[in-house]
Every structure is written in structure tokens, then in C-alpha cells.
N, C-alpha and C positions, 0 to 999 in steps of 0.2 A: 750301512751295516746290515746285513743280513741275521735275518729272525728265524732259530728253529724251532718248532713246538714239539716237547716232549710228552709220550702217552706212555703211561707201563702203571704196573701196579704202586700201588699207595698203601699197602699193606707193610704191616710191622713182621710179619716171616715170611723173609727173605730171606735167601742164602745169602752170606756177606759175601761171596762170592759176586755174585749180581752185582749188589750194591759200590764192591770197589769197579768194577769195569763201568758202572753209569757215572760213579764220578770221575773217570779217568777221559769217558765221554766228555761232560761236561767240561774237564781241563782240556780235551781237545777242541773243542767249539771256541773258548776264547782264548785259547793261541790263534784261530782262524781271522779271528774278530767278529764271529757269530753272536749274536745276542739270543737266550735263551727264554723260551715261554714256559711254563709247567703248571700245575695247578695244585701240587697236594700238600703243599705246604712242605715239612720234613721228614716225611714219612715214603719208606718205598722208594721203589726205581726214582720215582719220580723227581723225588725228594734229595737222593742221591750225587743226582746232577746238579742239584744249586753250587753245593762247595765247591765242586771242581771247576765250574766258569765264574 
């Protein structure tokens, strides 16, 4: 399985804009079978992508 590491903001104003395209990222990584790294917990870009993989 291949590991991607996510960097972006971790900040709470965000355009939900953003936010839906980084979990759509993140629904696109595991349809791949990519496993995701991130670090901001729920918050932010960053945070956006858990849901979606």
C-alpha cells in the first residue's frame, strides 16, 4: 500500500469550498488504495481528508 502525506492548513476558516475538494481527495486516495498520513486532527484541509479515505 502506498502512503501519502497530507500538508495544508489546520485552520477552522476555510472556505467549505476547500474543504469539500480535500475530502473528495481523500475519497480519491482510497479508491487508489493509498493510505493517508496528516496531522491536524479535524480541523482544516488537513482534517478534511480523513473522511473521504
Amino acid at each position: 500500500m502506498k502512503q501519502i502525506c497530507v500538508f495544508g492548513s489546520s485552520s477552522e476558516n476555510i472556505d467549505r469550498t476547500y474543504l469539500e475538494v480535500a475530502e473528495q481527495l481523500g475519497s480519491f486516495l482510497a479508491q487508489k488504495s493509498c493510505g493517508v498520513i496528516f496531522g491536524a486532527g479535524k480541523y482544516g484541509v488537513m482534517g478534511a481528508v480523513a473522511p473521504g479515505a
